[in-house]
N, C-alpha and C positions, 0 to 999 in steps of 0.2 A: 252298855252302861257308860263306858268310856266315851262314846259319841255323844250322848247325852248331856256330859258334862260341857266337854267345849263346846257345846252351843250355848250354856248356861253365862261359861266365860266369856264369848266373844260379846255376848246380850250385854255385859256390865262394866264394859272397857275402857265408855267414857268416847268423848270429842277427841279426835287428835289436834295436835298443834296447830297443824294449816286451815282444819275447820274453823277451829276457833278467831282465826285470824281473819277469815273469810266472814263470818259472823261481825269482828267488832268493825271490817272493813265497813260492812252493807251497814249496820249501826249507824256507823258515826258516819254515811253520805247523807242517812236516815235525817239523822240530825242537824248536821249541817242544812239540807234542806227545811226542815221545821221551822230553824231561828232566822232565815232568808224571808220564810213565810210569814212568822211573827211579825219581823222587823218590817219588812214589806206593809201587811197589816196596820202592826202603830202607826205607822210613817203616811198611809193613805187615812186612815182615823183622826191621828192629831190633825193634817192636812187639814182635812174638812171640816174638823172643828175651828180649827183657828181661821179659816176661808169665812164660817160662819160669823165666826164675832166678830172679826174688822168688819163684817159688812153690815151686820146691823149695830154697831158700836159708831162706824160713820155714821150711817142713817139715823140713829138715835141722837147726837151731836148734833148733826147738823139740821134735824127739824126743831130740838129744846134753840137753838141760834135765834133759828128764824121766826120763831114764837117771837123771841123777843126784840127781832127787829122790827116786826109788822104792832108792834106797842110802845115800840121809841117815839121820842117826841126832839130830841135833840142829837145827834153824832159829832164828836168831835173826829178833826183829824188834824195834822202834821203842819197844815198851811197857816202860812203867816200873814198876819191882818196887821189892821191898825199904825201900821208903821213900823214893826218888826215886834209884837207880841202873838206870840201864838199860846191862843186859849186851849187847843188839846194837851201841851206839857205842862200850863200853868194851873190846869182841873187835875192833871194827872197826879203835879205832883203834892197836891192836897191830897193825894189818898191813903192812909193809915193802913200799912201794912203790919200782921201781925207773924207773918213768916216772911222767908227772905225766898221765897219761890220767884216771884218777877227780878227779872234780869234788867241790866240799866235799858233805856229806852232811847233809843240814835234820835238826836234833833236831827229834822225836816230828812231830807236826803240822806244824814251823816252817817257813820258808822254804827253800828248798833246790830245787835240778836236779835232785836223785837222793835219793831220801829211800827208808828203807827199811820194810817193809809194817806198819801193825801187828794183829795177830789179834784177832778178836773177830766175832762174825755178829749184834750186836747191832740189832735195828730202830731205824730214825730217820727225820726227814723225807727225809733223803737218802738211803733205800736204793733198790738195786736191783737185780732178779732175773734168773739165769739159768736157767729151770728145765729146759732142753733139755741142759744139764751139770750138772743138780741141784746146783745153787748157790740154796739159798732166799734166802737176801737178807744186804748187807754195806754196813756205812756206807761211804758213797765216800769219806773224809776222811781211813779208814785203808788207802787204796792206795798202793802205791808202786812206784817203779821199779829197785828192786832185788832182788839174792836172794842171802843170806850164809846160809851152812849148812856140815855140817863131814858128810863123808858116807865110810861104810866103805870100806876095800877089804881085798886077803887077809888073811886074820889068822895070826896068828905062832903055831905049833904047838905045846906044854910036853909034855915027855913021851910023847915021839910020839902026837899028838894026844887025847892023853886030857885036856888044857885046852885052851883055847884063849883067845892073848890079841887084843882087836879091835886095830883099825888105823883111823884117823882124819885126813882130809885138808881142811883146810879150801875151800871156793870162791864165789867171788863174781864175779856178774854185774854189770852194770853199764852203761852208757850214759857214751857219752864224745862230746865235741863239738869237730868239727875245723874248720880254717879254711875251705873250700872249701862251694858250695852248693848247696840241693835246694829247689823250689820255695820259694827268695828268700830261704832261712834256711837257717841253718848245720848242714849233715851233722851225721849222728852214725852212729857205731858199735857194735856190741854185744860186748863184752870178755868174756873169762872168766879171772879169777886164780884162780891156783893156790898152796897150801901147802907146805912139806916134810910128811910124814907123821908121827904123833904114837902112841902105841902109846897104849893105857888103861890110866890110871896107879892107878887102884881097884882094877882086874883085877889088876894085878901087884903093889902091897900084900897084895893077899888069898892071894898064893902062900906056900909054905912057903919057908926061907931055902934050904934045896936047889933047890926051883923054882926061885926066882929068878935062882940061878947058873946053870941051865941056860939059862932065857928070856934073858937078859941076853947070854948070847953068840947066842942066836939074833935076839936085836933088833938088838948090835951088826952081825952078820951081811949085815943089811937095811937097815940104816947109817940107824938111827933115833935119834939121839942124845936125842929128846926123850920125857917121858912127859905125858899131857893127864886132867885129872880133869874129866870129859864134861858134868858135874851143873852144876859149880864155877861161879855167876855173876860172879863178882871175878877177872878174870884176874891178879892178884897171889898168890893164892892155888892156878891151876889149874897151872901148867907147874913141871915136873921134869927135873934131869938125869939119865937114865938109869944113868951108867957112876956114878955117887956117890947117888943117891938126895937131892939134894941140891934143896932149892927154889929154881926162877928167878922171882923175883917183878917185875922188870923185863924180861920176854924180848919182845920185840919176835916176831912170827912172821913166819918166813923166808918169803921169795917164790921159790915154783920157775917159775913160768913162765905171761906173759899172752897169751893168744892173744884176735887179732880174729874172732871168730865171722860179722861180716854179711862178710866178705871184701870188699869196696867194690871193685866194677869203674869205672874210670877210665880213658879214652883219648880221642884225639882225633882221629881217622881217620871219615871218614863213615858212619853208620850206627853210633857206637857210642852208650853208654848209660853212666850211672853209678847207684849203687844206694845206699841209707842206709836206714836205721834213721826209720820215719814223724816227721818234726815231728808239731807237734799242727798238726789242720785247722781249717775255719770248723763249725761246728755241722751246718751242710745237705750235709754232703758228705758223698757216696756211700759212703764206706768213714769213721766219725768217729774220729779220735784227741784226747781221751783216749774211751773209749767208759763204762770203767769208772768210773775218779780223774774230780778234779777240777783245772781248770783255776787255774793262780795266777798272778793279773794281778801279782806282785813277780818271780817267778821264771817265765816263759811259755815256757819249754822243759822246764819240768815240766808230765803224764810223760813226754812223746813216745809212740811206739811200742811201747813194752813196759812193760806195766802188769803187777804183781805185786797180787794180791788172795789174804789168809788166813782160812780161814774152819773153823768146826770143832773139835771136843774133843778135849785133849789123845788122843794115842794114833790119832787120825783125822781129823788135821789134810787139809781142802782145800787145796790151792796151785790158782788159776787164774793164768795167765800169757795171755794177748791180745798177741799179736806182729804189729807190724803192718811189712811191710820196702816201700818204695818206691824206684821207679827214675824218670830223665829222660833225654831222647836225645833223636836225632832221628826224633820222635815230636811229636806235640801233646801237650801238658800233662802232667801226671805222673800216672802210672799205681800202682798199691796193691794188694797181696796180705796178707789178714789171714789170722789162726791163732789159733786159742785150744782150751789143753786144758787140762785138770784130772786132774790128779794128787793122790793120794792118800799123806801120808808118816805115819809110825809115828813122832812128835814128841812125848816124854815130857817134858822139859826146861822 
C-alpha cells in the first residue's frame, strides 16, 4: 500500500524548474523563428505587390501620354522665336489654375523644378543617344519635365459633313511636390490639366456667312464658347468669341479638370507601401534619374522621374518621355520601375 501511494505522488508532482525553462527556451526560439517567417513573408508579399503597381502604374501613364500625343496637333516648347517671345510660357501662362499643384516654370534653360522641353536634335558635348528608339542624339540641356500641347478631339460637322470644323483641347503634364517622403525627399506626383475645348477659329473664318450660321449653332450645341487660331504664337491675338466673332485678347483659358495620374498609394497598416513619381538618384544607381536632362545643383528636384526630350523636323517631331514611378514599404530600400517610349506627333507650329 505504501508503494502504491508514491507512485500516485511522484505521478502529480508537476514540471520542475529547469523543465520549464527548457520549455519556454524552445518556445520562444519557436517564436522568434515564426515572426522572421512572418516578417520575411510581408516583406516578399508587399515587395511584389508594390513591383506590380509601379509597373503597371508606368505602363498605364505612359500609354494615356501617348494616346494623347499621336492626337496633338500643336506642342509647345521653351524656344524662343520671333525676336525673344516665346509662345510656350506665354500659352502657359494663360492657363487658369484652380489649385497651386504646378510649381513655377524655369524660362528657356533657366532655373526652375519644371521647365518645359526645348526642340532641337542638334550635336553638342553633351549629347546622348538612344538608338534602340532611334533617337540619334539631343542636347541634354534641352530636356524637360513637362508636356503642354493642344490635341484634337471630334470635330463639328457644316453641312452634314461636307466640312468639317477641328476641335482643340489644351493639356499639360506636369510634376507636382508634396509634403510627405520617398527615399528622404519629398514625393511627387504626375498631374494632367485639362482645357475647355476651342473650335478652329481659321477653319471657321474660311466658311461662307451661311456656313457660319449653321456651324455656330452646331458649336453653340457643343457648348464651345470659344474659337482658337492654332498657328497664332501671341495669345492676344489667338482667342475668339464665338457667338460675336469678337477678339478676346486677355482671355485666360478655362480649366476643366486636373487629374493625379501616379494615383500615390498611402496607408499604414503592415505590409503596405507608398508610391511617387522617381526623385533624381546618385549617378551609380541601378535605375538613374535624371537618365536623359541634366541635373541642377540650384533647383535638385529638377527633372525627377519624367523626363520630356524633343527631337526632329517639323511635321515628325520625336517626343521621348522616360517615366521613371517608385515605391517604399515594408520592404528594404526603395524599389523603381522605369518606361520609356517614343512617340511620333505631326507638329507644324
Amino acid at each position: 500500500m505504501k508503494l502504491g501511494f508514491r507512485r500516485s505522488a511522484d505521478r502529480s508532482r508537476g514540471y520542475s524548474l529547469t523543465e520549464l525553462m527548457i520549455a519556454v527556451t524552445i518556445l520562444s526560439i519557436v517564436m522568434i523563428v515564426m515572426v522572421r517567417v512572418m516578417r520575411q513573408l510581408t516583406q516578399s508579399t508587399t515587395s511584389h505587390r508594390a513591383r506590380a503597381t509601379i509597373l503597371l502604374d508606368s505602363e498605364r501613364i505612359a500609354r494615356h501620354i501617348s494616346e494623347q500625343i499621336v492626337q496633338s496637333k500643336r506642342i509647345f516648347d521653351g524656344t524662343t522665336v520671333n525676336g525673344g517671345s516665346q509662345p510656350g510660357f506665354l500659352y502657359l501662362s494663360r492657363c487658369s489654375r484652380s489649385r497651386d499643384a504646378m510649381p513655377p516654370v524655369g524660362i528657356g534653360n533657366g532655373n526652375g523644378n519644371s521647365r518645359l522641353p526645348i526642340w532641337g536634335a542638334a550635336l553638342s558635348p553633351s549629347v546622348v543617344s538612344d538608338p534602340a528608339n532611334n533617337i540619334i542624339g539631343f542636347d541634354r540641356t534641352k530636356v524637360g519635365n513637362m508636356l503642354f500641347m493642344a490635341v484634337s478631339e471630334t470635330p463639328i460637322d457644316v453641312n452634314g459633313g461636307a466640312k468639317k470644323l477641328d476641335v482643340y483641347r489644351f493639356f499639360i503634364y506636369f510634376v507636382a511636390y508634396e509634403s510627405l517622403t520617398i527615399d528622404k525627399q519629398k514625393r511627387r506626383d504626375l498631374y494632367e490639366w485639362q482645357s475647355c475645348a476651342f473650335v478652329d477659329w481659321d477653319q471657321f473664318s474660311a466658311l461662307t456667312p451661311p456656313e457660319q450660321i449653321v456651324a455656330r449653332a452646331a458649336i453653340q450645341t457643343r457648348g464651345l464658347p470659344y474659337g482658337w487660331r492654332i498657328g497664332e504664337d501671341n495669345p492676344n491675338n489667338a482667342f475668339f468669341l464665338v457667338s460675336s466673332n469678337a477678339p478676346l485678347p486677355g482671355l485666360n483659358i478655362p480649366e476643366v479638370k486636373v487629374t493625379n495620374l501616379s494615383k500615390a498609394l498611402i496607408a499604414s497598416a503592415p505590409g503596405s507601401f507608398h508610391t511617387s513619381i522617381s526623385p533624381n538618384t546618385l549617378d551609380n544607381a541601378p535605375i538613374k534619374v535624371p537618365l536623359y536632362g541634366l541635373k541642377n545643383p540650384v533647383n535638385p528636384d529638377f527633372p525627377s522621374g519624367f523626363e520630356v526630350v524633343f527631337a526632329g523636323s517639323p511635321g515628325a517631331r520625336q517626343i521621348l518621355i522616360h517615366l521613371v514611378v517608385a515605391a517604399e514599404g515594408a520592404f528594404p530600400g526603395v524599389m523603381r520601375h522605369e518606361t520609356t517610349v517614343v512617340n511620333t506627333a505631326r507638329d507644324i507650329y
